[in-house]
C-alpha positions in Angstrom: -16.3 33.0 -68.9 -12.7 34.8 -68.8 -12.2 37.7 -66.2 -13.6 40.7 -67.3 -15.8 39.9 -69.7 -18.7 40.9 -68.5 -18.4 44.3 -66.8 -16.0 45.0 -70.0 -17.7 47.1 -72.7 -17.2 44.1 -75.8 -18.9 44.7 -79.4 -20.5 42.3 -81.2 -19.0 41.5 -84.7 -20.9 43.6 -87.1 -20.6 46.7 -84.8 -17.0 46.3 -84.8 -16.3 45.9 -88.4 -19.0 49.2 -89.2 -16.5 50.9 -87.2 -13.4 50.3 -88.3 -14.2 50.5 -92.1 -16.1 53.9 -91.0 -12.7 55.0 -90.3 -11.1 54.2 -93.7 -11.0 56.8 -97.0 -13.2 55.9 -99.8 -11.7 53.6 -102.3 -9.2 51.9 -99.4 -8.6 48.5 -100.0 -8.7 46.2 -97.2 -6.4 42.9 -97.1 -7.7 40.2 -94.2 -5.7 37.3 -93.4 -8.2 34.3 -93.6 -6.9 31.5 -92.2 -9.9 29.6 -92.3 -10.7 29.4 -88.7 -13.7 30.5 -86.8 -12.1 34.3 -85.9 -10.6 34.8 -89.6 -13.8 33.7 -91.2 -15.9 35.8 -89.0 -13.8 39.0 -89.6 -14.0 38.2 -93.0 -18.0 37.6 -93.2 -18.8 40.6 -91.2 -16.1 43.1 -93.0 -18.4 42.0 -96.3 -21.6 42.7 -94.7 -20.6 46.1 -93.4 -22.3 48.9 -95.0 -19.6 50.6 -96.2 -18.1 47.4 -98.5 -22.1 46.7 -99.6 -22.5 50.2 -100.7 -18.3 49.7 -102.6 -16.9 52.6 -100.5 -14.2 49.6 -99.5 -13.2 46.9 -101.6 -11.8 43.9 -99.6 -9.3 41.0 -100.3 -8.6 37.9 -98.7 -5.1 36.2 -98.2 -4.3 32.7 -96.3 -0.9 31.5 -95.6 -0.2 27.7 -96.5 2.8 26.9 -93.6 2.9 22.8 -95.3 2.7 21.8 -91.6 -0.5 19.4 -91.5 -1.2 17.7 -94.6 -4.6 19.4 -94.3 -3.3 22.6 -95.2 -3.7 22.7 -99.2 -6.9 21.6 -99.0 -8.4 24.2 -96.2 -6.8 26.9 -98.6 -8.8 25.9 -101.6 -11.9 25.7 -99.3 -10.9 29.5 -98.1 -10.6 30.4 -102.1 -13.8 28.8 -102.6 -15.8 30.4 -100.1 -14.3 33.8 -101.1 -15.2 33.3 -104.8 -18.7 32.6 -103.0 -18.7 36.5 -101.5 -17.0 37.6 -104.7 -14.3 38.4 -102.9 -10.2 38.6 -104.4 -8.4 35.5 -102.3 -4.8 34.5 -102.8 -3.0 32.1 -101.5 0.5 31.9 -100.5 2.6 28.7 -99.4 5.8 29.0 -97.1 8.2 26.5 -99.0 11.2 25.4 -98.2 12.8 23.5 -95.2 11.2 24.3 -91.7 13.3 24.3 -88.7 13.8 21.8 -86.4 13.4 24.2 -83.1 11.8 27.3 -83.4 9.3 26.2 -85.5 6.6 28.7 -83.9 8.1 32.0 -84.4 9.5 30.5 -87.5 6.0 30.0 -88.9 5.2 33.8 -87.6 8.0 35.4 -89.0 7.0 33.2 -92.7 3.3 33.9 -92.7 3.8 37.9 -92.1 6.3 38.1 -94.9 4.4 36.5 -97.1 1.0 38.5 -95.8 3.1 41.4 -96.6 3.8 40.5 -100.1 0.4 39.4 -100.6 -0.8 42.3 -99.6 1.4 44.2 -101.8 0.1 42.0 -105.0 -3.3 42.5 -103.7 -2.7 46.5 -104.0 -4.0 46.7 -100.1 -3.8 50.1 -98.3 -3.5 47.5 -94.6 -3.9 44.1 -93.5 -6.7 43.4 -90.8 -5.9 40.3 -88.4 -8.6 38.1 -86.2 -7.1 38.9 -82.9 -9.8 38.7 -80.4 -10.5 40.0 -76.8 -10.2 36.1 -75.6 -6.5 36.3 -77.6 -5.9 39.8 -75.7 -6.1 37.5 -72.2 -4.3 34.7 -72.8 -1.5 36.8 -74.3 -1.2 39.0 -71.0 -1.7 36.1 -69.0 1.2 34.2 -71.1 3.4 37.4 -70.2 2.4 37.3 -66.5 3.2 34.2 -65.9 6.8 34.4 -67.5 6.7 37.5 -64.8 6.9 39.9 -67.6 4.7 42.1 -65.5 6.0 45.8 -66.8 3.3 47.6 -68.3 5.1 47.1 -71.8 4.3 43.3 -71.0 1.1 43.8 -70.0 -0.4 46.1 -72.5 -1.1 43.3 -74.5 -1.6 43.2 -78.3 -1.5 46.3 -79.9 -4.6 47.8 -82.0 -2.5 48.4 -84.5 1.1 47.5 -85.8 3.6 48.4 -88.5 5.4 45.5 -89.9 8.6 45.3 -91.1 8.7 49.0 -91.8 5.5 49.0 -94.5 2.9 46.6 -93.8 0.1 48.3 -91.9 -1.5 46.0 -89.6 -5.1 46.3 -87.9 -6.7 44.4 -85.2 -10.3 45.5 -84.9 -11.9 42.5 -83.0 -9.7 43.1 -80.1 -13.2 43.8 -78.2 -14.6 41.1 -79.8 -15.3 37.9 -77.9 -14.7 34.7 -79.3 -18.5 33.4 -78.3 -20.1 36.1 -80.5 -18.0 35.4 -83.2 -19.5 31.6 -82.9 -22.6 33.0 -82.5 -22.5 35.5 -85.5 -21.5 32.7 -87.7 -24.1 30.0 -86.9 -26.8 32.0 -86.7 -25.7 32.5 -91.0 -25.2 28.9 -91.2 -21.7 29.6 -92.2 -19.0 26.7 -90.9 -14.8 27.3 -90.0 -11.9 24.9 -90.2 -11.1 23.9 -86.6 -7.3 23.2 -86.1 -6.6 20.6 -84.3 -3.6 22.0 -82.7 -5.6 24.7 -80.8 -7.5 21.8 -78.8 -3.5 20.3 -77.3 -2.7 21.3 -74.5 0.9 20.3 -75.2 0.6 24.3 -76.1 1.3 27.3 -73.6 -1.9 28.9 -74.8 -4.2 26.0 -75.2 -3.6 24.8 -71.5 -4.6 28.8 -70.6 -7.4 28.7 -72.7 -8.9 25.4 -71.6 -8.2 27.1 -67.7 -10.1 30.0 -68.2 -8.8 31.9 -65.4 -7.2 35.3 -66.0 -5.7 37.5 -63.2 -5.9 41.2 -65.4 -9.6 41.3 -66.5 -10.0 43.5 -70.4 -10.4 47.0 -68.4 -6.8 46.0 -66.7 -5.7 45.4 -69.9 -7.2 48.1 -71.4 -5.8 50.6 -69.0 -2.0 49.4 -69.0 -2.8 50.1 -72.8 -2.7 53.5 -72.0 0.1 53.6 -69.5 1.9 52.7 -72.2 1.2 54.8 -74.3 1.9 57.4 -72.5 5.3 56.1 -70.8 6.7 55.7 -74.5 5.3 59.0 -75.3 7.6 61.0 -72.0 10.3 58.7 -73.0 9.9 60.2 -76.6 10.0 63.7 -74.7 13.4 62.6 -73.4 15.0 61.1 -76.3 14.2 64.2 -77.7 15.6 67.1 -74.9 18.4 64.7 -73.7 19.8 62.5 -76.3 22.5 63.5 -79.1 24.1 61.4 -81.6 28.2 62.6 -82.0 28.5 59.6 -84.2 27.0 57.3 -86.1 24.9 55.6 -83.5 27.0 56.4 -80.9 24.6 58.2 -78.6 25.3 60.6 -76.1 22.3 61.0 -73.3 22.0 63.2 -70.3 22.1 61.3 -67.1 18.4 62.0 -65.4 18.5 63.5 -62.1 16.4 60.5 -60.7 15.6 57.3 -62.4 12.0 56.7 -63.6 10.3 54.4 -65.9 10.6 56.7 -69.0 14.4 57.5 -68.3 15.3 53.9 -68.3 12.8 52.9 -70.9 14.7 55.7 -72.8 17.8 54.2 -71.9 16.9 50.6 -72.4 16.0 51.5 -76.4 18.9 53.2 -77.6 21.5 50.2 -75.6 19.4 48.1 -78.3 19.8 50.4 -80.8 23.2 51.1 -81.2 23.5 47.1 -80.3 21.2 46.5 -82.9 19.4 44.1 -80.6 15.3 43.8 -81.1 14.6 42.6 -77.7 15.1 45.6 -74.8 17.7 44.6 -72.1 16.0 43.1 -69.1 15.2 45.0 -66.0 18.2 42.6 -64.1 20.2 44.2 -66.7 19.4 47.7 -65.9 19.8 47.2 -62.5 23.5 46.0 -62.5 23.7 48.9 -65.0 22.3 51.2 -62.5 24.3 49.8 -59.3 27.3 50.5 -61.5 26.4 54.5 -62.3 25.5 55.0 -58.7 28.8 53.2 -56.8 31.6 54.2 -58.8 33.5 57.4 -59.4 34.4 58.9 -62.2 34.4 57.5 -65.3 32.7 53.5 -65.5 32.1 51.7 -68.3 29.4 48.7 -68.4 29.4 46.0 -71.2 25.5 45.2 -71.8 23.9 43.9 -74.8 26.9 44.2 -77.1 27.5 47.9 -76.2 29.8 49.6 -74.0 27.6 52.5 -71.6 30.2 54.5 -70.6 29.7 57.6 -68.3 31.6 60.7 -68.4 30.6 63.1 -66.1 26.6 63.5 -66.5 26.7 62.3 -70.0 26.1 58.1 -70.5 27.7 57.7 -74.3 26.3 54.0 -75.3 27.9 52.6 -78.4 28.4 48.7 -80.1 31.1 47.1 -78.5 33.9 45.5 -80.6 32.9 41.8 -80.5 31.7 39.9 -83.3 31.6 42.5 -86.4 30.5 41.2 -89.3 32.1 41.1 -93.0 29.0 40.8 -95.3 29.3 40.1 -98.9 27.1 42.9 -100.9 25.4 41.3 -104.2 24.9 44.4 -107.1 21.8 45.7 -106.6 21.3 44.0 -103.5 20.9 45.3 -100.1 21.8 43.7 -96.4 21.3 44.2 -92.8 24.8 45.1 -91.6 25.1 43.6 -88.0 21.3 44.7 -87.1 22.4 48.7 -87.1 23.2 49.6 -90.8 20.7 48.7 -94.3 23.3 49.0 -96.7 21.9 48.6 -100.7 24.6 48.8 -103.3 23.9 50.5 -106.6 26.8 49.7 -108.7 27.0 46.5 -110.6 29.7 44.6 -108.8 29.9 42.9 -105.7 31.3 44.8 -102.5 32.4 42.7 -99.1 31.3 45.3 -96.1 33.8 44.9 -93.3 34.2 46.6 -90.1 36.4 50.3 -90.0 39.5 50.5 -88.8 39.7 52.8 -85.8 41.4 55.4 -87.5 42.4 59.3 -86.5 40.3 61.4 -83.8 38.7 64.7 -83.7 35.8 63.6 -82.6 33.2 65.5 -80.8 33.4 62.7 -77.8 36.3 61.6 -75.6 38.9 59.9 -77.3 38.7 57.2 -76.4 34.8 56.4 -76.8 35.5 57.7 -80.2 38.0 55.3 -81.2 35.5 52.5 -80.5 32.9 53.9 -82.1 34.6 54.5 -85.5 35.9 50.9 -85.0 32.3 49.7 -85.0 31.1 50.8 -88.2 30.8 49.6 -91.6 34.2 50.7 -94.1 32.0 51.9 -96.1 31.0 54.8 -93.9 35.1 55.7 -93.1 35.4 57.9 -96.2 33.3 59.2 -98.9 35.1 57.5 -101.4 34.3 53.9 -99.5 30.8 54.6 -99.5 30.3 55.9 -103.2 27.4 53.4 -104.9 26.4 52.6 -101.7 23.2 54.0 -100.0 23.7 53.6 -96.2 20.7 54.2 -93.0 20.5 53.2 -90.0 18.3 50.9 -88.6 16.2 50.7 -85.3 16.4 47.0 -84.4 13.9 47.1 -81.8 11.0 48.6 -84.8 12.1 47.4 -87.9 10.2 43.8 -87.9 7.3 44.7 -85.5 6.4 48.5 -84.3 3.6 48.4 -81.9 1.0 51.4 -82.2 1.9 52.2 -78.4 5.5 52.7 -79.5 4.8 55.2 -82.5 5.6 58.2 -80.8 9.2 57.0 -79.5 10.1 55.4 -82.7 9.5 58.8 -84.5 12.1 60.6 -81.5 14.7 57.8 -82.5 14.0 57.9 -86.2 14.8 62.2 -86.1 17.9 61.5 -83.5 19.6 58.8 -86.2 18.2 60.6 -89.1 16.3 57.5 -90.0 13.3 58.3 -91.8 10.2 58.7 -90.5 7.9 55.0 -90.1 4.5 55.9 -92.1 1.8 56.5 -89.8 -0.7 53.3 -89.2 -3.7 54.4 -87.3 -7.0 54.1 -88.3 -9.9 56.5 -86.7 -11.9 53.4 -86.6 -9.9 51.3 -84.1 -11.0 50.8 -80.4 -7.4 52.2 -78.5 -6.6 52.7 -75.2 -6.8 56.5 -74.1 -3.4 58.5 -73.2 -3.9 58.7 -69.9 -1.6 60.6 -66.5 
């Protein structure tokens, strides 16, 4: 049995699902993605049996994704309608069409399956999505992470409780202290079968080869606990954004060199070089480090070139803004809206087409040193350069490192970024009836 286990307080499957749907308002509607394995189907089957959707206080709908990967796939969707026509229960199915890539296909397939579980749930008229994530998923994940030595606590917090994705679909997890075996075990004993993929028996896969192990080094309390950490690291990194961090610019950011460097400060630091980069992934802790080494060894101004921004420091202030390299020119449909080089959502409200291309550098008076001001200007869309440029168009700025997944530990400093760029705010995704880690020192 996987470390932790055990001495682990775990719930069986009808005590979890009586306490998340506790949490939820009367008349919530609750979309779960059935894929028509063991975890999905037991979700599903003890959701249904859970006082408060017997008694009609929550209405539930299922949706399963058809990837076209294994010619199985059609036909294990119309098994999942028919069993949900069985519960009288609203299932829709969704295919991912198209052509699939040649590499990638994994994340490919992720990225597919949550935008279309975001439309379905949108058609379905669901207030959130619920996933199967177990506790067993919860370990192999961290262990995954550990063993590509992705060992900071943001690593190993594992899978969030609950997520926001791609800025409106509210996502729940409430078998993450759920065990695999009871979900068995809770199905059998109401003679009520799964579709077993036969992908999650080869171990030509990362997670399989862990699985069929069994041996994890952070048991569910570790886990549990770095949960926490977290959440309170990107809750003081929040606290800094907010007392240190000004934006003179569109983001071009201006931050207050900490007196000593800590995990918040450079966790801090780390999200708004992605930011104005409008990178998702974080620069890496080598990264930091060469950033660091460069602050501390030279005088006076320094300027480091990190994940397509230039941090330069002045004095005690670090101004972080997009480097030159690369800017795209992005052709604007009427009515249409695009992602302008991962920093900008531009949506154009006239009815002809616009081409967005990068400013010109133009004159100063900037609140910043010239310089740094020049650059910045030089990195933003023309449509932002005058009032006149921008007229039918709606520009905001975008947080790269939130806008396809925000993890629940990362609410807090997503809401400090969205007041510093005056992004607005990401709706709020908790339910009271999800197991979380506690806040803790």
């Amino acid at each position: 049995m996987p470390g932790g286990l055990t001495t682990f307080t775990t719930f069986q499957p009808a005590e979890a699902a009586d306490r998340y749907l506790n949490g939820h308002r009367d008349g919530a509607t609750v979309a779960v993605a059935l894929s028509g394995g063991g975890d999905s189907v037991g979700l599903l089957t003890a959701l249904h049996e859970a006082q408060a959707c017997r008694s009609g206080r929550i209405r539930l709908a299922a949706i399963t994704i058809d990837h076209g990967l294994r010619p199985e796939s059609a036909g294990e969707a119309a098994a999942m309608a028919s069993f949900c026509r069985m519960l009288s229960i609203p299932h829709l199915t969704l295919a991912w069409v198209g052509e699939k890539p040649k590499t990638g296909l994994s994340e490919a397939a992720r990225e597919a399956r949550y935008r279309l579980l975001a439309e379905g749930s949108r058609q379905v008229g669901a207030d959130c999505l619920v996933t199967a994530h177990t506790l067993d998923d919860q370990l192999e994940t961290v262990e995954m992470r550990r063993q590509r030595n992705e060992t900071s606590l943001r690593g190993l917090a594992g899978i969030a409780p609950a997520a926001l994705f791609l800025g409106s679909l509210v996502v729940h997890r409430p078998f993450l202290k759920v065990n695999r075996t009871a979900i068995r075990a809770y199905l059998n004993e109401r003679a009520i079968g799964w579709i077993d993929d036969p992908s999650n028996e080869n171990p030509r896969y990362e997670r399989v080869r862990l699985r069929q192990a069994g041996q994890f080094a952070l048991d569910a309390k570790a886990i549990f606990d770095a949960a926490g950490r977290r959440a309170a690291l990107a809750a003081e990194a929040a606290r800094y954004v907010t007392a240190h961090a000004r934006m003179p610019l569109p983001l071009l950011f201006a931050l207050d060199l900490p007196e000593q460097t800590e995990e918040a400060t450079d966790l801090a630091l780390a999200l708004l070089i992605a930011v104005a980069g409008g990178q998702t992934h974080l620069p890496g802790q080598a990264q930091l480090e060469r950033l660091r080494l460069a602050l501390r060894t030279e005088e006076g101004g320094v300027a480091v070139s990190l994940g397509r921004t230039v941090v330069e420091r002045r004095k005690g202030v670090l101004y972080i803004g997009r480097d030159r390299r690369n800017l795209p020119s992005v052709e604007l449909l009427p009515a249409g809206s695009v992602d302008w080089d991962g920093r900008f959502r531009i949506t154009n409200e006239m009815a002809e087409a616009r081409i967005v291309r990068p400013a010109d550098m133009g004159e100063g008076g900037d609140p910043v040193p010239s310089r740094i001001g020049r650059r910045a200007r030089a990195t933003l869309p023309d449509c932002l350069r005058t009032r006149s440029q921008c007229e039918g168009l709606v520009v905001r700025p975008l947080l790269a490192p939130f806008e396809t997944v925000l993890p629940l530990f990362d609410k807090p400093l997503a809401d400090a970024l969205c007041l510093l760029t005056g992004r607005e705010l990401f709706p709020d995704f908790l339910s009271p009836g999800l197991e979380t880690a506690p806040i803790s020192g």
